[in-house]
Residue, then its C-alpha position, 0 to 999 in steps of 0.5 A: x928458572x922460576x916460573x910464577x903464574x900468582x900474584x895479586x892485584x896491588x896498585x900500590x908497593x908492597x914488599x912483601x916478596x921482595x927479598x925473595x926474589x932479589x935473592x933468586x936473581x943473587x941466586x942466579x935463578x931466572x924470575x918469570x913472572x905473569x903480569x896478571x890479568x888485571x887490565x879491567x881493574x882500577x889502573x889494570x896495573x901490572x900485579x904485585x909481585x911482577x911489578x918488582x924490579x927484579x921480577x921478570x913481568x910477562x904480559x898476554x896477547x893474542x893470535x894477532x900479536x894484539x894485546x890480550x884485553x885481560x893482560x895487565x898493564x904498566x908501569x909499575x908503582x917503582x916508575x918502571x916499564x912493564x911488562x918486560x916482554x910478552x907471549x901468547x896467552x889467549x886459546x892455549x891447549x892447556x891440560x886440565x882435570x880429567x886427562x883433558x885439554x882445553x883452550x885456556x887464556x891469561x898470563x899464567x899461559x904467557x909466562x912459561x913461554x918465556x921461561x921455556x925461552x929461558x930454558x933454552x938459553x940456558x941449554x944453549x949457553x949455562x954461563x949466561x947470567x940471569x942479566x945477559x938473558x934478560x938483555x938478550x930477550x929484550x935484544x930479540x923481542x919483536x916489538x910490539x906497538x898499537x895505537x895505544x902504545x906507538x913506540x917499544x919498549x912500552x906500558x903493553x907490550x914490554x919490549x916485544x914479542x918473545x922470539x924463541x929463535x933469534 
């Protein structure tokens, strides 16, 4: 499991990463990654490198289950839904320089959750293969739908809110 809170905003397709993370999946190395926080930019679109096929995008929300206003949006410039899923990601403890703690908020704060979620499966299971838990966490999300986005899978939500105990 790889967890990446970086990227870029980028409306377009650009491979720049690409070969990196196809061999991660090769690999067997699950690619979480943060969808970004780019929803007030032009197109709020999921940011370059989630938006890989490959990539496993991880959108924010919030403590109401709503979608972060920060958390970047779909569908990637490759015609695919994402985010993949989402995780809260908005007032999260999060240590920070000086030995304390803060509320912090983003995506960066939403993908480790799902790649504790990975951990876990993986714990549970090693056989699994990074397709069959990428299936499973859209088979458990709890779907996620507003007046935006009124059916799941969507352009907001993923397939849902990662639910670490089914």
């Amino acid at each position: 499991i790889v967890n990446n809170s970086w990227g870029k905003y980028l409306a377009e397709i650009d491979e720049w990463f690409r070969p990196m993370v196809q061999n991660w999946r090769a690999a067997e190395i699950f690619p979480v990654f943060s969808a970004g926080n780019g929803a007030g930019l032009s197109g709020g679109r999921i940011w370059n490198p989630a938006n890989y096929p490959e990539s496993f995008a991880v959108g924010a929300t919030d403590s109401g289950n709503r979608i972060a206003g920060f958390s970047s949006r779909g569908p990637s410039p490759y015609g695919e839904g994402k985010p993949d899923i989402s995780a809260p990601g908005v007032a999260i403890r999060s240590s920070v320089p000086g030995s304390k703690y803060q509320g912090m908020q983003g995506t960066s704060m939403a993908a480790p959750a799902v790649a504790g979620v990975v951990a876990l499966m993986k714990q549970a299971n090693a056989s699994l293969t990074v397709d069959e838990m990428e299936q499973i966490l859209f088979d458990t999300a709890i779907p996620l739908t507003d007046s935006l986005y009124p059916t799941s899978p969507n352009n907001g939500y993923g397939h849902g809110q990662v639910n670490a105990y089914d």
